[in-house]
C-alpha angles and dihedrals in degrees: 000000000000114000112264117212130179138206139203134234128189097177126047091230097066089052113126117266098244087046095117093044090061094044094048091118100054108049075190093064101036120098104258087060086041091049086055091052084054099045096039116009116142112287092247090053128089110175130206126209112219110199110188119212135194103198108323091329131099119242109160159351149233146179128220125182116202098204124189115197099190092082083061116120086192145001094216120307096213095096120050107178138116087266089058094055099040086050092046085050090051095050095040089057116032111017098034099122103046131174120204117203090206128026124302098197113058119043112237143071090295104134114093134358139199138200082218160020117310127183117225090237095061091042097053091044092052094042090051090054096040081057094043086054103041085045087062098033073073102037088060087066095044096260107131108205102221099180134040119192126181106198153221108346129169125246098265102034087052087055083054094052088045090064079062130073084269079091076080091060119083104245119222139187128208137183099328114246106255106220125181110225099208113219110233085224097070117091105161129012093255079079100047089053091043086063099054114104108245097263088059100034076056101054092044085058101044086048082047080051101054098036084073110123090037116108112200125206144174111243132223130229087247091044086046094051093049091043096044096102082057105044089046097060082040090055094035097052083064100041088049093059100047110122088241138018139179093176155011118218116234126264091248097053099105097045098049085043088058091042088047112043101020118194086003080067113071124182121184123202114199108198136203118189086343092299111112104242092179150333143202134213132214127181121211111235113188094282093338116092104212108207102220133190120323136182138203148191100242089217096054097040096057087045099047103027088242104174099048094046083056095059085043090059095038086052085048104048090039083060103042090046093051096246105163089215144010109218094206090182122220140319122047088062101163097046083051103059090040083076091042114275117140126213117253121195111238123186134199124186114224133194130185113222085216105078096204091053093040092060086056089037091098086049090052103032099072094046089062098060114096098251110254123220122174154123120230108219129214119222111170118089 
């Protein structure tokens, strides 16, 4: 095999010219997306752009994220018990300064591509080193990276990993990625509907019923940029009572990501008496549709049954636009698969730079994790 050599990038403008090219599979890897983490990434976050050569020739691509929890206000505020301290102490501590080899903030295989084949071995040897470099890129400037994470792979790709030295990782997963599988049968949203059992055909009916009074509608880059105030504290009540955070986006996110990515960018204003009471975003990946991040008044969203009526419209618009699947992430697992996802494993690999703490990492790890109980449902005849 030819060698195969990296470098790494910290600004967009010094990116290889074919980078896109390459990246032509993963909108979440290609430069206008990239563009939005640099004009807008959370403002604990520094990314780093990894292009990967044979020869002269570029061959593929990676993301890496540098995240510093310290600048965190807070880690999440939904769950107030002794575990969720423990778990904030820990963080705080001993995992405060974390480098993520992938994107952490999108669910989903999105953090590296290739224009070829590319055995696991190789990948998990250039991703190491990309890590080992960017660890004492940081140590140079006295940051000690404490925690390294390679993250969100899919079942098979994970066993792959495992044939690398990536066995010696301990290997973790989290929420599974709800994905939405659309049937090529469906042509309009009557026949989605057609194909729910009674019990969910019922409860699509009764959310329909409730949404009544909300007026939905696409924005534009100029409506996004005067509502962005708005849509932030929308987007941020949510954000703020998640059972667990590692970042907030910028106030500016939404706005740069329309700017960005154009029509691939959706953002959908749901309106009540002419004041936005939510939204929701999607991205457009090749013939996948990517939920992205949404926001909502509480209030409203009890009243009107907000968030499910939102899955319920992305669904809606996946099927009418010919998307062969919806990728609706992690958390609210069980309303999820009311409307049809199904859960997907997804696995990440995780060191801790400490040797002492990284023999007890596979004790601790799974006592971090906010503790998961539901029932996925099943709502197709």
């Amino acid at each position: 095999m030819e060698t195969t050599t990296y470098q790494i990038y910290s600004s967009i403008a010094k990116l290889p010219e074919k980078w896109d090219e390459v990246a032509h599979e993963n909108a979440f890897l290609q430069t206008p997306y990239l563009k939005v983490l640099e004009e807008s990434a959370p403002t604990n976050m520094q990314c780093f752009y990894v292009g990967i050569f044979e020869k002269n020739s570029l061959i593929g691509v990676a993301l890496a994220q540098y995240l510093d929890l310290n600048k965190l206000e807070s880690f999440g505020e939904r769950d107030q018990c002794i575990k969720t301290y423990i778990r904030n102490f820990i963080f705080k501590n001993f995992a405060s300064h974390a480098l993520f080899l992938g994107n952490n903030m999108i669910t989903g295989q999105n953090g590296f591509t290739f224009n070829k084949e590319i055995d696991a071995i190789t990948i998990a040897e250039l991703l190491s080193k990309c890590a080992d470099e960017i660890t004492s890129y940081f140590k140079k400037q006295d940051i000690k990276i404490q925690i390294v994470s390679f993250k969100d792979f899919y079942q098979e790709s994970a066993t792959e990993l495992k044939k690398s030295t990536f066995s010696l990782l301990y290997e973790f997963n989290t929420q599974p990625n709800m994905i939405f599988e659309l049937q090529n049968n469906w042509k309009t949203n009557t026949e989605y509907i057609e194909a729910l059992t009674k019990k969910y055909r019922d409860q699509y009916k009764r959310a329909h019923k409730k949404f009544e009074g909300i007026e939905t509608r696409e924005l534009s880059l100029d409506e996004i940029i005067l509502k962005e105030n708005r849509i932030y504290e929308l987007y941020f009540h949510v954000a703020k009572n998640a059972p667990f955070n590692t970042f907030f986006l910028a106030k500016n996110h939404f706005s740069s990501f329309k700017m960005q990515c154009g029509p691939k960018f959706i953002l959908v204003g749901y309106y009540l008496k002419n004041e936005l009471v939510g939204f929701h975003t999607l991205l457009v990946n090749g013939k996948t549709l990517e939920t992205y991040f949404l926001g909502y008044d509480e209030q409203i969203q009890k009243e009107k049954m907000l968030y499910l009526n939102m899955l319920y419209n992305m669904t809606q618009f996946g099927i009418e636009n010919q998307f062969k699947k919806i990728i609706f992430g992690r958390t609210a697992l069980e309303i999820k698969s009311s409307i049809g996802a199904k859960p997907v494993i997804m696995s990440g690999f995780i060191y801790h730079t400490n040797k002492w703490i990284n023999r007890i990492l596979p004790k601790i790890f799974p006592n971090l994790e906010p503790s998961l109980v539901w029932q996925q449902r099943h709502p197709f005849k």
